[in-house]
N, C-alpha and C positions, 0 to 999 in steps of 0.2 A: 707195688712191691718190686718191681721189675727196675725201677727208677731208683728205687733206695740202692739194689744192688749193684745198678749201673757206676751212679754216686761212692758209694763203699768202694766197687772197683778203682776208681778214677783216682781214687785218693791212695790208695795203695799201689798202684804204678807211679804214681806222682811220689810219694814217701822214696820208693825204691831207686826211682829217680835222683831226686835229693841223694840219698844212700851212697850211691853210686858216683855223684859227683864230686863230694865231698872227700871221697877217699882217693888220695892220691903216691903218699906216703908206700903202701904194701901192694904191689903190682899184682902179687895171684889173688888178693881178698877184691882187688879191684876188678878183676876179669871173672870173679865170681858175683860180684855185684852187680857189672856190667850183664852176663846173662840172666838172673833174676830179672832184672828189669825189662831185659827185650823178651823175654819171656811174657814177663806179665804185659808187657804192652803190646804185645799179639795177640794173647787173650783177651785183655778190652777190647782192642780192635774187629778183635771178632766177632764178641759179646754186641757190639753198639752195632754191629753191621745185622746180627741177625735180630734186632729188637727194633731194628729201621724197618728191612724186608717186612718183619710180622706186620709192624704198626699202617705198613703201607697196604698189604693184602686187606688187613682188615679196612682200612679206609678203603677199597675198593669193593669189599662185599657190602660195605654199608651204603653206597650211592650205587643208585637202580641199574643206568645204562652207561653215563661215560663219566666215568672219575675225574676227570679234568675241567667238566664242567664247574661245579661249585669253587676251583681253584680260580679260574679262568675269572670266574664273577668276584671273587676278594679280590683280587689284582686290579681286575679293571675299576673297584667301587661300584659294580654295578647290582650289589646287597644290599633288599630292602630289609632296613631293621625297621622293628615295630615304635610305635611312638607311647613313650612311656610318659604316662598324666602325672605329674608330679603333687606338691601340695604347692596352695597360691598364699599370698601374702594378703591380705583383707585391709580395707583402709583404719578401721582399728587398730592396725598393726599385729597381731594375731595372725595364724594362718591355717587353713583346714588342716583336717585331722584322718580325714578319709577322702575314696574318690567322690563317694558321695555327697558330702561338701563343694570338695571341687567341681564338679560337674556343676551342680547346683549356682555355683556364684558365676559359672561360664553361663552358662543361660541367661542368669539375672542381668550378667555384662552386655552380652554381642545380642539380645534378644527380649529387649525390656519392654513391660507389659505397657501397654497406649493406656 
């Protein structure tokens, strides 16, 4: 929700923007346009600055001891993701439907009965 509003913001500083540039013609509608817009783009600014700070507090009460860690480990590629079993292709041409399939014809592969 915080994001739609952020977005909605963005776009009505940017509108005002436009607004403001566009008028060149009536010098006081322009210096009224002109404050509309640095107005409003104080308030985004502001807006995006304290929705940073939260999002950042909150990602620091959610990691136990040091925040930086788990950053520290995407940077470096040094996150283990998990390995996800996909479905196999069967020499039929077909291809399982479940892991239980799957599994199943990996065994039959790398593990064949003598």
């Amino acid at each position: 929700m915080v994001e739609s509003n952020l977005t909605t913001q963005r776009k009505e500083v940017n509108a005002k923007r436009r607004r403001y540039q566009c008028t060149k013609e009536n010098g006081e509608i322009q210096e009224q346009r002109k404050t509309q817009y640095l107005t409003a783009k104080a308030e985004y600014t502001a807006a995006t600055r304290r929705e940073k700070s939260k999002s950042w507090k909150e990602f620091c009460n959610l990691t136990a001891t040091n925040p930086w860690k788990s950053i520290y480990n995407k940077v470096a590629g040094k996150t283990i993701h998990a390995t996800h079993i996909t479905t196999l292709r069967l020499l039929d041409g077909s291809s399982t439907t479940n892991i239980q399939d799957t599994l199943l014809q990996m065994i039959q592969k790398f593990a064949p009965v003598d």
